[in-house]
N, C-alpha and C positions, 0 to 999 in steps of 0.2 A: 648332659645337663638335666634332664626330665631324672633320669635313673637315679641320678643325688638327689633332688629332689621330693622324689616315692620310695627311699630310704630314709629321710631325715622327716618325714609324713608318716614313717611306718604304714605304710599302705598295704595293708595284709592280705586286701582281696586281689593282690596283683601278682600272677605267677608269669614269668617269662622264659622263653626258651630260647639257647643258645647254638645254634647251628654251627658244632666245632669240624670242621673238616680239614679245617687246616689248608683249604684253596682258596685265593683269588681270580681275578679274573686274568693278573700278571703272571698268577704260578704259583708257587709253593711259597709259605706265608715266609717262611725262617729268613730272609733277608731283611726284611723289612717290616715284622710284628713277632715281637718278643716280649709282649708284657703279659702277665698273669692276670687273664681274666676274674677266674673266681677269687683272685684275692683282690682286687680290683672291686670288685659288685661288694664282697665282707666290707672293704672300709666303704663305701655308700651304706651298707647297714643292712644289706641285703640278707635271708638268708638262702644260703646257696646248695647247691644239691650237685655233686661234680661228676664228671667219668659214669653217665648212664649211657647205656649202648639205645643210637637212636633207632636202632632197626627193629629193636625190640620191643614191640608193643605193650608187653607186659611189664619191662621194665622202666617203659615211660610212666604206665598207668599206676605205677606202683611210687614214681616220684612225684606228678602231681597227687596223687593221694596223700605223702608224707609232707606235701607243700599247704594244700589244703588247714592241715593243722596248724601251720605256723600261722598267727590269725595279727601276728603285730608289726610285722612287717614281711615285704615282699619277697618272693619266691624268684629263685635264677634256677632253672635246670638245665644243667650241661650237657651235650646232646654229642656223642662221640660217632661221626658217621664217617662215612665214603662216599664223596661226591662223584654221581653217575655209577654207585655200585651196580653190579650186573651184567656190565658192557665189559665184552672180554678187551677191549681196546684200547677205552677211553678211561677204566673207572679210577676213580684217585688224579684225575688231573685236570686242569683246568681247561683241556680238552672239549666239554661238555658242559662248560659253568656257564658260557651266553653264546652259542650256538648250540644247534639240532645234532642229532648223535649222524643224521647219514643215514641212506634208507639202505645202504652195504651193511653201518655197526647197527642198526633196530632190526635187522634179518639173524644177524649173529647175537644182539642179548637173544632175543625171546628164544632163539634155541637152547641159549648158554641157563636160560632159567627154564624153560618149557614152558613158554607164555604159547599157548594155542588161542587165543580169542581176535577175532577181528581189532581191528584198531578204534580207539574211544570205547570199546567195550568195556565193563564194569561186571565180575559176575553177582551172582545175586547175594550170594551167600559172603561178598567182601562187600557189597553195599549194605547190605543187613549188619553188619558186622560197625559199620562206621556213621551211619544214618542216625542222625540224634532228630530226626523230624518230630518221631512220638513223642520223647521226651520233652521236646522243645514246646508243644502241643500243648500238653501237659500242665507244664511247669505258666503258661498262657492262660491257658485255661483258671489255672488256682490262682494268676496274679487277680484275672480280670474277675473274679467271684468274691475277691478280700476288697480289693477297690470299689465292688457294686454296692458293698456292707457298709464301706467308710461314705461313698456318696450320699447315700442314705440316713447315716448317722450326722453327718458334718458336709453338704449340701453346697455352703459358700467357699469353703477349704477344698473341696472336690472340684469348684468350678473355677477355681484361681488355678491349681491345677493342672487344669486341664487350660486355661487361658498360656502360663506360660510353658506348656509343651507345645503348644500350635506356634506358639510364637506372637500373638496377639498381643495390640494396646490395650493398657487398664480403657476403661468406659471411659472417664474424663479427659483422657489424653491430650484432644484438642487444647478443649479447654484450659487445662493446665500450662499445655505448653506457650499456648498463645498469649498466656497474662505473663510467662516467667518472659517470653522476649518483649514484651511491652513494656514492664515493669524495667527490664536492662536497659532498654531504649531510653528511659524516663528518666533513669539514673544517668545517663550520659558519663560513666566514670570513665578516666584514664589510666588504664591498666595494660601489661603483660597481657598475650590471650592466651597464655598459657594461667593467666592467672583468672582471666575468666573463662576457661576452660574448666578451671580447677570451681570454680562459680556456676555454674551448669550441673556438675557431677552432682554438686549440695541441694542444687534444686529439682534435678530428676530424682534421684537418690529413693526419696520420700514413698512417688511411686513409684517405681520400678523397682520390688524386693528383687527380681532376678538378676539385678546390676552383682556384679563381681570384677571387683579391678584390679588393679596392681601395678606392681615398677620390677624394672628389673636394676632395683638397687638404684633407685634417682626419683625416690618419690616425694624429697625434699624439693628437687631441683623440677621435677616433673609437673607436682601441685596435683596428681590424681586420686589424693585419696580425702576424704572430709571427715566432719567426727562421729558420724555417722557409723559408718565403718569397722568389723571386728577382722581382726588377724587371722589366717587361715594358721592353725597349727597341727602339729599329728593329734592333740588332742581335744581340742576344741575346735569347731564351726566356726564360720567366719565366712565374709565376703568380700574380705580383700587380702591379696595374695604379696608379699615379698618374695620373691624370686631370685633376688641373688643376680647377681654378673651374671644371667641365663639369656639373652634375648633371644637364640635361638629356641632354647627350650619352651621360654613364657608365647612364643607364636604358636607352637605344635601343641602345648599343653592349653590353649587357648580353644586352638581350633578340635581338640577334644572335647569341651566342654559344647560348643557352640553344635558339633556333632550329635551330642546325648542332648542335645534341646532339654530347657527348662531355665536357662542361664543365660545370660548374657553379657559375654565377656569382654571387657576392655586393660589394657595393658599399655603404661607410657616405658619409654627412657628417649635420650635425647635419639634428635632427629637425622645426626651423622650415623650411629647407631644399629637404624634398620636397616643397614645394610647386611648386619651379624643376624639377621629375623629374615631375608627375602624372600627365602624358598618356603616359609610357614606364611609369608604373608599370599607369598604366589596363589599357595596351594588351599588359602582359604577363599579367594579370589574363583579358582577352577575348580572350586566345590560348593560355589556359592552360598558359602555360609555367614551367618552375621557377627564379624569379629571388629571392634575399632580399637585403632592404634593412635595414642595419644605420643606424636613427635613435638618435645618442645626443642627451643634452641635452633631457630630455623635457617640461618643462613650466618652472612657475615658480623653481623651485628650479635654473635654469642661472644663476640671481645677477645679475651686475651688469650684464651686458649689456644687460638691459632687456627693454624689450616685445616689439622687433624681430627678439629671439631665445628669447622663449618662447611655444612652445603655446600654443594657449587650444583653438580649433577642430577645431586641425588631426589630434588622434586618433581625433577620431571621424568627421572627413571619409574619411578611409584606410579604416574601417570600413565606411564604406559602398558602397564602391569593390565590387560584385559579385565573387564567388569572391578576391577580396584578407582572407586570413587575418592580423590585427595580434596580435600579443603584447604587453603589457606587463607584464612579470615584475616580482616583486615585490622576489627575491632571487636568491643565486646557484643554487638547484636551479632554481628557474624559469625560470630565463635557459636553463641548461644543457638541461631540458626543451624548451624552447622552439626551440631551434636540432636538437634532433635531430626535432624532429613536423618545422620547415621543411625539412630532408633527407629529410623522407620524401615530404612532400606535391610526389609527381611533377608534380601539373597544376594546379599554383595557386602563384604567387607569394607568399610573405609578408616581412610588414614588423616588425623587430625594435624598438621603442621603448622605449628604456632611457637609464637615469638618467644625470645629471652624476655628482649625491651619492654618497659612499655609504648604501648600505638597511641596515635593521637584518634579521637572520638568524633564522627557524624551521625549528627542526629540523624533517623532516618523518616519519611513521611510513612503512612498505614501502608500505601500501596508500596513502596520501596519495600518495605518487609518483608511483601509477600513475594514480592520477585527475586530476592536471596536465594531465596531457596529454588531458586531455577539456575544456579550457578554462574551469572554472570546478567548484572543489570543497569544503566544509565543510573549512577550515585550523582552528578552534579552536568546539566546538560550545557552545551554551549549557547552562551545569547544569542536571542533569537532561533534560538531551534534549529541554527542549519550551524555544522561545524566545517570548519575549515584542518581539520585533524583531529582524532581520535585516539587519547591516551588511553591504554589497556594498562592497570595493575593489580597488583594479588598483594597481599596482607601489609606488613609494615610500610611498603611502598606508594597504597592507596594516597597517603596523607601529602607525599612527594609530588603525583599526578596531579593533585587539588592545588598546591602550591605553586605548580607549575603552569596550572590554567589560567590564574592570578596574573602571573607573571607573562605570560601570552597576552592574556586581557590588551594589557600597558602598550601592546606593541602591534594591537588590532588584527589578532590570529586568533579565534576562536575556535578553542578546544572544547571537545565534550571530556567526561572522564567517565570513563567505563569499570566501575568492580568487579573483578571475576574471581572468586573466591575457590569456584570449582569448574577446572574445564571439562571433567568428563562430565557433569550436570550438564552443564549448557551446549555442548556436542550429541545433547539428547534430547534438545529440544527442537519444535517445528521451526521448520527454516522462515516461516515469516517473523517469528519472536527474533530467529538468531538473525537476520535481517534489521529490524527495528533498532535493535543494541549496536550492533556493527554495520552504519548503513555503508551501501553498497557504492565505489568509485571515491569515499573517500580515504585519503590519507593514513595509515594505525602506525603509532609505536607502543611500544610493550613497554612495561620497566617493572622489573622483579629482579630480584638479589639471587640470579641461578645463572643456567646456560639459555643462550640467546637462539641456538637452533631452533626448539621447540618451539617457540613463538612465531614462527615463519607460515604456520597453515591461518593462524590468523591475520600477522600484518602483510603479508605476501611480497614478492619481492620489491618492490616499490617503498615497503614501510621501513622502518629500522626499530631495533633493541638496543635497548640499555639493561644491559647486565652483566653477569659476571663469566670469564670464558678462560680464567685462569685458577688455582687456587687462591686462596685467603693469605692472609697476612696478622701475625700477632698484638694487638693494637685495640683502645680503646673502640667500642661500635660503631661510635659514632665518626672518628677519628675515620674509620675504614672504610665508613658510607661516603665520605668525603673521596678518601683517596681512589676508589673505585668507580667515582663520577656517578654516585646519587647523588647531585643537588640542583638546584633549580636549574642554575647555569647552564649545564651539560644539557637538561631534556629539553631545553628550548634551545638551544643550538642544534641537538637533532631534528628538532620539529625542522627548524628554518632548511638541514640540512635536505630536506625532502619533499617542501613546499616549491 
């Protein structure tokens, strides 16, 4: 995916090498790979460089030098080797591809080659030979002497710069951010949070020149891009990306960009989706990097599509995913909350999962605001202050809890209703906060549009879930919220069912 992509970019500074050995780790490829590489990488656009012997060093360095020139698009050199050459035993087989040769075959190569050097040994005259240290030195040296000239000349260009290579907020940040959720608060609209999702982007946008976004072909349906925004092409600049049916590639090409700091990348398509992204989501997660993923279409309420494009799992699989912080907002403060914690959280990626529908709107108080962004906080407390059960929900469902407290009311059960937009946020707070939100000996049910397991470290075995523990079904949103027992009905029959 990434390779079509740095073909149809013509990405000229990118040379790659193909370790053709013709082993797997199963054995000899011919059963089971029989397509033509280098003509493969030609139609990506590549150009290619085929049948270089890779043992030859002089015949590598003689193919990146011919790749070098090709300056309009990317280079492939094809590397004709012998996997484990050397070993009178093993060489050419997959003998040798993920295990150690045997301290019997590492006795018999270095004879078969006449390696005399102790073991980890390097001699001097092959590390001279391969050591780009000076070079590297060098080429250091002259960047940081042209950068001291430009500082000097262009002083505020130097320190923005140098602002987003550390990773740092513009100075106003606070500030800014703090009037765009007040100002959303004020508005009280009812919207998709994917669509004020898409309402955030427009309003960070402004500061944040390092934003870079994109879709993997759903940015109609996604809402991540604003008009702000220019097309990344092979010929023109640009800070927003189409990518194509790639979602594996838009995670990995992501987390390159987030790697080379200066940038800060975000990428939607719908939220059944990431599951085609997990291992790039994984791995920006175990590299602590700051990448956010915009998943719209979040559960069953994406409609007609069906089962193949709703949730059931897949929220609280992300959840689990170590240092991967999920959101799911309820409304538009939440969303807008949600996106400035992920601009903040330098070393950890997060995942934005938000609705098709539109959510119904709580206004929130000054101090509510500020507890958002602690990942789970009392949105409407039970009268009198002391509840008699504890509704826990997460985005679209928040409005159901409320409705639900209503209807408790009528029947002298007093419910609190708890928001929890982000459980890894709030799993990272001091235990007297998470205490105060979830007091302790009473009553919890959960109710989110997913799997009910997950919710058991909080309502414990005493509480119950209302959610989802089968596939979807084909069917208007709303039509399916019904049939899958989100409505008021059902969560006060559980309540009663555990009172």
């Amino acid at each position: 995916e990434a390779c079509a992509l740095a073909g149809t970019w013509g990405l000229g500074n990118l040379i790659a090498f193909w370790d053709d050995n013709g082993i797997s780790i199963d054995g000899h490829i011919e059963g089971w790979y029989t397509d033509d590489t280098a003509k493969r990488f030609e139609s990506y656009g590549w150009h290619v460089i085929a049948n270089v012997d890779g043992h030859d060093f002089e015949a590598v360095n003689k193919a990146v030098e011919a790749a070098k020139k090709v300056t309009d698009k990317p280079s492939l050199i094809c590397c004709k080797t012998i996997i484990g050459k050397g070993s009178p035993n093993k060489s050419g087989s997959h003998d040798c591809h993920g295990s150690a040769l045997g301290d019997a075959e590492v006795a018999a190569t270095r004879e078969a080659i006449g390696w005399k050097h102790d073991p980890f040994v390097i001699p001097e005259d092959v590390y001279a030979g391969w050591s780009a240290k000076d070079k590297g030195a060098k080429a250091e040296a002259a960047w940081n002497d042209k950068f001291a000239a430009y500082e000097k000349e262009f002083p505020d260009l130097a320190a923005e710069f140098k602002r987003r290579m550390k990773g740092d907020l513009p100075k106003n940040w606070k500030s800014s951010t703090d009037a765009m959720i007040k100002s959303v608060n004020e508005k009280a609209e009812v919207l998709a949070t994917r669509k004020a999702s898409q309402n955030a982007i427009a309003a960070l946008a402004p500061i944040l020149p390092e934003f870079v976004g994109g879709s993997a072909d759903l940015t109609g349906s996604n809402l991540t891009s604003c008009s702000s925004f220019q097309h990344v092409s092979g010929k023109t600049p640009g800070n927003y990306i189409s990518y194509g049916v790639r979602e594996f590639g838009m995670a990995a090409i992501m987390n390159g960009m987030a790697l080379h700091g200066g940038v800060l990348p975000f990428g939607g398509t719908f939220h059944m989706f990431s599951d085609y992204m997990k291992n790039g989501m994984r791995m920006a997660a175990l590299m602590k990097q700051r990448v956010i993923y915009v998943l719209t279409h979040d559960s069953i309420g994406q409609g007609e599509d069906g089962p193949t494009h709703q949730p059931i799992e897949t929220t609280a699989g992300l959840r689990y995913i170590p240092r991967m912080d999920v959101w799911r907002p309820a409304d538009s403060t939440e969303t807008a909350v949600a996106w400035v914690v992920a601009v903040e959280s330098i070393h950890n990626p997060t995942s934005l999962v938000l609705s098709r529908q539109n959510t119904s709107f709580t206004k929130r108080t000054d101090a509510q605001m500020d507890l958002i962004r602690k990942g789970a906080y009392v949105l409407a407390e039970a009268e009198g202050g002391k509840a008699d059960v504890i509704l826990i929900a997460t985005g679209s469902e928040v409005d159901l809890a409320l409705k639900s407290q209503a209807a408790l009311k009528e029947q002298n059960i007093k419910a609190r209703v708890v928001s929890m937009p982000s459980t890894n946020v709030f799993d990272r707070q001091d235990q007297a906060y998470k205490d105060s939100v979830l007091t302790k000996g009473v009553k919890r049910v959960s109710i989110e549009a997913g799997v009910t397991d997950f919710w058991r470290k909080y309502i414990g075995l005493d509480g119950a879930a209302v959610g989802i523990d089968t596939f979807g079904e084909s069917a208007p949103g709303g039509a399916l919220f019904k049939h899958f027992g989100f409505t008021v009905e059902n969560v006060v029959s559980t309540v009663k069912s555990i009172l």
